[in-house]
N, C-alpha and C positions, 0 to 999 in steps of 0.2 A: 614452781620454778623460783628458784630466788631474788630476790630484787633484783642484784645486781645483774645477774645471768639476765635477767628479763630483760633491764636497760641495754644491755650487750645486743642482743639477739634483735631487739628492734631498732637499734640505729644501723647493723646489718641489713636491714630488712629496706629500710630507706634510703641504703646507698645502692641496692641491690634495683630496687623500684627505678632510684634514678637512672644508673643504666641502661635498663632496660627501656625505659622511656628514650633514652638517646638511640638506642638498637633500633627500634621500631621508626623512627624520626630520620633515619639516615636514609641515603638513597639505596642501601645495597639492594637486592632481591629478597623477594619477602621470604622464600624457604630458608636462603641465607640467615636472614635475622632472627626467624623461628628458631633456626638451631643454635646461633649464640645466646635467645633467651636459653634453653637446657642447661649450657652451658655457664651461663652466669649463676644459674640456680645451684648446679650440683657443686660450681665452683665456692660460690661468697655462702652457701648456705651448709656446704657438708652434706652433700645429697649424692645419690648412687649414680641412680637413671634416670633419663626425663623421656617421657615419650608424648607426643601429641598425637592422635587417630583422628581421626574424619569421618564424618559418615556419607557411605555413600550409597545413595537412593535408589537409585537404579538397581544395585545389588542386594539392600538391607543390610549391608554391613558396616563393620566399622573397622578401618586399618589402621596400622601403626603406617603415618608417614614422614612423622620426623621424630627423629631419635637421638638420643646423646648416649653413649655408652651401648650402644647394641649393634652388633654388627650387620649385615647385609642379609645374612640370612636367616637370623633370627626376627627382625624387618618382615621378611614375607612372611613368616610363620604367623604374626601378630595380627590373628582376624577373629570378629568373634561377628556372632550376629545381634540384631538390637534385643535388649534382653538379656544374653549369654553372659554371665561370668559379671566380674563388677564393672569392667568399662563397660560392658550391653548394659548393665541396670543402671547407671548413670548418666548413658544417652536417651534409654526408656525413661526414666523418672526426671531428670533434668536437676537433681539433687547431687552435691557430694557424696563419698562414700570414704570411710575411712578403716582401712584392714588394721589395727595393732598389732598383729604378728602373722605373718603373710604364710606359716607352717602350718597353722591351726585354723586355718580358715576353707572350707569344703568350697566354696564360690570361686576362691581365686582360684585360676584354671591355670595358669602360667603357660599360654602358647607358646610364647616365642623362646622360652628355656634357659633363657639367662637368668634367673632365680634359683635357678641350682649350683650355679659360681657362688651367690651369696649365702651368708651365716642367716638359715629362712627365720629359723626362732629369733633372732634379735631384729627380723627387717619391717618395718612398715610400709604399710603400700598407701598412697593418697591420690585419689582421683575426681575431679572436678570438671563441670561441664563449659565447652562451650559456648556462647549463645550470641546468634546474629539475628537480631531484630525480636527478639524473646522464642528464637526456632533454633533447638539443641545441632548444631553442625558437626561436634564432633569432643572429646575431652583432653584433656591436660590433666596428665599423673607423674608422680616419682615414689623411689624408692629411698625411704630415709632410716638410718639406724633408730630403734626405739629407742626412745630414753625417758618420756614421763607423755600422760596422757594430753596433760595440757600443754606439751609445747607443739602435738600432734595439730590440737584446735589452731595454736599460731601458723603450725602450715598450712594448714586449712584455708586462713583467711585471708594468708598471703597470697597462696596460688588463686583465690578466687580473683583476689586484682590482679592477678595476672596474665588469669583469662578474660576478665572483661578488657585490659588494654588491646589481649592479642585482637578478641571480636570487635571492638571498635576502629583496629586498624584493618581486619577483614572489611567493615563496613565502609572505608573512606577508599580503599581500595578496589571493593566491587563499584562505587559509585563513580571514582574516577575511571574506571572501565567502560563503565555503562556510559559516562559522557562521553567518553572517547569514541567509541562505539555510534552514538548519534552523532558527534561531530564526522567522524567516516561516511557517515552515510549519508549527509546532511553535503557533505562534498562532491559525492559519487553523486547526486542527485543535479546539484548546480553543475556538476563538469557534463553530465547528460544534456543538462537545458544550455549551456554554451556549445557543445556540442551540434548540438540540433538548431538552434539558433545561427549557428555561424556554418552550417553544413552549406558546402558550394550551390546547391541546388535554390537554396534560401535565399543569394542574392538577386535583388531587387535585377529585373529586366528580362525582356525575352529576346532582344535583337540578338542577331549572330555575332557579335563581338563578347556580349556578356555570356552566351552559352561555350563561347571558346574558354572563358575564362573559368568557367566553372569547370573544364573537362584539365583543365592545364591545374588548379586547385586538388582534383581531385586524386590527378597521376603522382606530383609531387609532395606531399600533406605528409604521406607514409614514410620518405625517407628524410635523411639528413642535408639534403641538398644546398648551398646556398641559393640563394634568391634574389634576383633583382626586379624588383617593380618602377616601371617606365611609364611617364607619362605624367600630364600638365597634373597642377595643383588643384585639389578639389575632386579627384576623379574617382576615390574610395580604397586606396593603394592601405591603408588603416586597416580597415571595414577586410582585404585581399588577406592582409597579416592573419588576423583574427582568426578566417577562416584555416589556412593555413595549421593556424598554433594549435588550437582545438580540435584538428581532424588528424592530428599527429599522435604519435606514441610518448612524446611529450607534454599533453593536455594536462596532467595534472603537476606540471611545474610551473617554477613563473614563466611569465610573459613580460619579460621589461620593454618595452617604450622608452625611445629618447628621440628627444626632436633638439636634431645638432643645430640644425637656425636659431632656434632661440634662447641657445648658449653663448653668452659671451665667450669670445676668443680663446682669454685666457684661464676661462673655468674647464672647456670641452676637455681637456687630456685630463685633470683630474676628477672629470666624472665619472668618463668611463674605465680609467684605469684605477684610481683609487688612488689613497698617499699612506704613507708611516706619517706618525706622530714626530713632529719637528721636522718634516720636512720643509717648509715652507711656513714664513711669518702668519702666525693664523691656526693653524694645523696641530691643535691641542690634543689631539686624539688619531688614534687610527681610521680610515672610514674606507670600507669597501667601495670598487666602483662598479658601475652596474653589468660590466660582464660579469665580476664574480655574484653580483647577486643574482642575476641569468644563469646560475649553473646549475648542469642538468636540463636548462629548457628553454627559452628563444627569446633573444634578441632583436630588436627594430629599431633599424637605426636610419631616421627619414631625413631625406635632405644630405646623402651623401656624400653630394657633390663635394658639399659648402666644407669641407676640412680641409684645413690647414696640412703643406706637404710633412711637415714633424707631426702631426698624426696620422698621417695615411704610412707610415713607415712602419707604426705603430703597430697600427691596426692589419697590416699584412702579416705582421707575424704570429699575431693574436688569428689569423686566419690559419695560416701554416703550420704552425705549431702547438696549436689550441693552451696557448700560453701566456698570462699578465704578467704584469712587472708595476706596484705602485710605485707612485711617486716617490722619494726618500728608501727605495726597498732596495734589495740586495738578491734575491732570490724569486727567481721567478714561481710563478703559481699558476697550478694547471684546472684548466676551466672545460667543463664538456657545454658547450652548449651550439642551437643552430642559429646563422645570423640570416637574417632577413633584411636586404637594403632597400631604400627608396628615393629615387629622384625624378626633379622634372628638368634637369641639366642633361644637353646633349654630350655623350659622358666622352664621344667617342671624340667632339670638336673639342672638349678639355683637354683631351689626351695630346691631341694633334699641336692645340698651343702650349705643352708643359704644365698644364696647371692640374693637372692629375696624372699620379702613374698610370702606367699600361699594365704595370706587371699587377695592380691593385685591381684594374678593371677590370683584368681576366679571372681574376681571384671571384672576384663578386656575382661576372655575370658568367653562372654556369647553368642558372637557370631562368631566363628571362620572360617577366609576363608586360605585356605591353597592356597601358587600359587604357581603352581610348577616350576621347574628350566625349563630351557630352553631343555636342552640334552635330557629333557622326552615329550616334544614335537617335534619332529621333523617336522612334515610336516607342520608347523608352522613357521617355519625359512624362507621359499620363500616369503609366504606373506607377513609378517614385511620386508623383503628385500625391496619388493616393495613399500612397504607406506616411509620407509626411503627413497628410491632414490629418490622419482617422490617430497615427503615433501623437499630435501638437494639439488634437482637440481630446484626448487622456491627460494630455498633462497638463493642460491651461483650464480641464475641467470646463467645456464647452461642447452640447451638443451638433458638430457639422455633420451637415449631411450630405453636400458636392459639393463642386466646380462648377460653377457655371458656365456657358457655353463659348463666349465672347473672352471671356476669362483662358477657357483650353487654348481657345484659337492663339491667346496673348504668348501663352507658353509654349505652346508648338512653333510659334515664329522668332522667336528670340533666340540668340547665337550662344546663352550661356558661357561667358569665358569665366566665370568662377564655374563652370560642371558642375555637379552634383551639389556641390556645399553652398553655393550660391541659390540652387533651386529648391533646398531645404529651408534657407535661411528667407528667400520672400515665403514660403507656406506658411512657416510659423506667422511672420508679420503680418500673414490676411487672415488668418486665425484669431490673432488678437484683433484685426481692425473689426471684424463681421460681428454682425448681430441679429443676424435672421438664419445662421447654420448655412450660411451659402456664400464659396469666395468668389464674388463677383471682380470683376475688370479693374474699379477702382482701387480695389483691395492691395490690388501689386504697386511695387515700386514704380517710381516715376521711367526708371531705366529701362522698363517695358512696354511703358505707355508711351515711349517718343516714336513718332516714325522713322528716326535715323534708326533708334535699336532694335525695331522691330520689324524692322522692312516695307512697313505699309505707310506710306506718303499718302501726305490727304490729296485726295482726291474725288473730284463733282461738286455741285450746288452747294449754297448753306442749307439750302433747303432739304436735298436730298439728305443731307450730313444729319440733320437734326431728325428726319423722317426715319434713319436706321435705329438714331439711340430711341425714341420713342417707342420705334416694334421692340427693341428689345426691354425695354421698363414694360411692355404691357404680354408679351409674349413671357416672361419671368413670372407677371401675376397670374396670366391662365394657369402656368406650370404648377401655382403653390396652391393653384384654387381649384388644379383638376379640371380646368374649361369652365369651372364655372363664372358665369358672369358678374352675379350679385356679389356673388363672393373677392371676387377680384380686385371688383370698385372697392368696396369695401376696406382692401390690405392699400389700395392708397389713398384714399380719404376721401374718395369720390362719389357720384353716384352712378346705378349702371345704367342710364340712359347717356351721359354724358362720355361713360366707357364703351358701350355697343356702338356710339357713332365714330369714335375713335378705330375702333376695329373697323368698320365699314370703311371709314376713310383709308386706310392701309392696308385691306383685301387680308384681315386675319378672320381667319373662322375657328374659332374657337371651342368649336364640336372636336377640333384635330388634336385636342389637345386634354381631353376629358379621360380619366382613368377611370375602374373601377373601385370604390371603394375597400378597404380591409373589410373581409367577413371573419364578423364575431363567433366565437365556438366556446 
């Protein structure tokens, strides 16, 4: 080849490369880009046909699946098995193979029959393999006019970089599959464990107020209903959402949260509604508000009361019409999603004084769950004790092992007007104060230890007064020493002759109180 031809032919070659790098690099579909490579070849290069085969494993064979120049049914005809003809011997040996005159050659087999259009004594045939992870997947060939042997070796070396670009782009592309793939299922996994986590059944209580609630979770969860959750603060109306959103057909969308109380005034309409760019001094960008980022899946919006009546006008039509309007915007924008509301406002005595619609409150409450306060469940209060200690002692990394008794008694008589968040909130704090795995009496807040909050006003002797706390400091050591005696003195720095007459003096016997040890296996 002449110099100059040579210089020619490779600065073709590397605008042809760059291309093709741009082809592979773009977002189109990879079959897409496959066939503008062919295409770029037969075009920048003076090349006939370009076909790419695959092999496919299941079959043993190897097909023609992307093509430049060959029609649709010459396409299916283009099958050979591994072995067969020069693409089989190219996918068997994992070598190039080069035909200089595609007439005179007994191998080439010419399935698909588009070789008998061309001039066979002048045509070459070039076939090169390609390789994902050094395992032959499939080749890359064309059909080129002969013209000299050595410009043959140039196609040669070409098309090899240009099957290792297409296999490296197979490679990046199996790989972002396969992550994609674990990210799926890595989702499908946690929306199971949210699932099952927040399943109605799950919530903490046995009293008949919390089994209503679970039966009322369960009936609505399925459809698109709205929602109103009723009832004082602190009482798990969040905790109601969740269940809710997770047992729905919408579980794998968002869940937006907004808590309209501790929104300033004049931020609330541009949260939930959103703005255009320039609308407002500030407002340098566009920013969705959280119904459209809710779209497709559910809304909670706590503290309903608390809006403003130019949002509740708003927010009715965003009910109505399932339609936003940002701030600065001109066009409204349609949003699917469920709302879920939440207040501890008497919605109906709002209505009555004007400071809430009616037509709003009918809108919201179409399906109402009322939860009630804490002080109307009582026998409800041990169990959350326990899901709080054993959840506060994983996360503060501390061995507890109970309540103590004096302690239940403290929380069984208390009125709870924080509900549930309040009786979370003293666990954790006797968790942190304990250091023996046991929340004893003093552990709680003061707000439980007064007789105004607890309902037990002192009352009898000092003597007597002092003779209860005493059985219970010495009744707590039998418990941790299993009755035993020496053992007990011992957890308080005592001796047991000084502790046996203690007992005596308070009619404890301390046989009542003796476990069997753990047996070892």
């Amino acid at each position: 080849m002449p110099a100059a031809t040579r210089g020619d032919y490779a600065q073709r070659q590397i605008a042809t490369l760059y291309e093709i790098g741009q082809v592979l690099g773009s977002g189109t579909q990879f079959e897409d880009a496959l066939h503008g490579i062919l295409k770029l070849l037969c075009d920048r290069l003076a090349m006939r046909l370009g076909t790419i085969s695959l092999l496919h494993q299941g079959e043993g064979q190897v097909a023609v699946d992307i093509a430049y120049g060959l029609s649709k049914s010459e396409m299916k005809r283009g099958r050979y098995k591994v072995g067969e003809g020069i693409t089989g011997r190219v996918v068997d040996t994992g070598k190039p193979v080069i035909v200089p005159r595609i007439g005179s050659e007994p191998l080439f087999l010419d399935r698909t029959g588009a070789h008998k259009r061309t001039a066979q004594g002048q045509t070459s045939f070039i076939c090169v393999p390609l390789l994902l992870r050094q395992e032959v997947i499939g080749t890359l060939s064309i059909d080129t006019p002969y013209e000299t042997d050595a410009l043959l070796q140039e196609h040669v070396r070409l098309l090899s970089i240009v099957a290792a670009m297409i296999g490296q782009a197979v490679t990046a592309r199996r790989r972002a599959r396969e992550e994609r793939g674990l990210l799926l299922d890595e989702n499908q996994r946690l929306q199971r464990e949210l699932r099952e986590r927040f399943h109605p059944a799950n919530l903490i209580g046995n009293s008949r107020p919390m089994q209503e609630i679970g039966e009322l979770i369960g009936q609505v969860a399925a459809s698109d209903a709205t929602v109103l959750l009723r009832g004082e603060s602190g009482t798990g109306k969040e905790l109601v959402t969740d269940a809710i959103h997770f047992n729905s057909a919408r579980a794998h969308r968002p869940l937006v949260k907004v808590h309209l109380a501790a929104l300033p005034e004049t931020l609330v309409e541009a949260e939930l509604f959103g703005y255009e760019k320039g609308a407002f001094t500030g407002a340098s960008s566009t920013r969705l508000g959280r119904f459209e980022r809710a779209h497709g899946g559910t809304i909670f919006l706590d503290e309903i009361g608390e809006l403003t009546p130019a949002v509740q006008v708003k927010l009715l039509r965003v009910i109505q019409q399932r339609e936003v309007e940002r701030l600065g915007g001109s066009e409204p924008i349609a949003v699917d999603l469920r709302i879920i509301a939440a207040t501890h406002v008497n919605l109906e005595e709002a209505v009555a004084r004007g400071t809430f619609r009616g037509d709003l409150f009918y809108r919201l409450n179409v399906f109402p769950i009322f939860l009630p306060p804490l002080r109307e469940r009582p026998s409800d209060i041990l169990q959350l004790a326990d899901h709080f200690l054993e959840r506060y002692a994983r996360q503060h990394g501390k061995d507890m092992k109970r309540i103590s008794t004096p302690a239940i008694d403290m929380l069984t008589r208390y009125h709870w007007p924080g509900n549930v968040r309040e009786l979370e909130n003293c666990i954790e704090r006797a968790v942190i104060l304990s250091s023996d795995g046991v929340v004893h009496g003093h552990h709680l807040p003061p707000s439980l230890q007064t007789a105004e909050a607890t309902g037990t006003r002192v009352s009898g002797t000092f003597e007597a007064l002092m003779g209860a706390y005493e059985r219970e400091i010495l009744v707590e050591a039998l418990k941790n020493a299993r009755g035993n005696v020496a053992g007990a003195a011992r957890r308080l720095g005592t001796t047991p002759r000084i502790f046996a007459y203690r007992l005596s003096r308070l009619d404890i016997d301390p046989k009542s109180y003796r476990s069997p040890a753990p047996t070892r296996r």
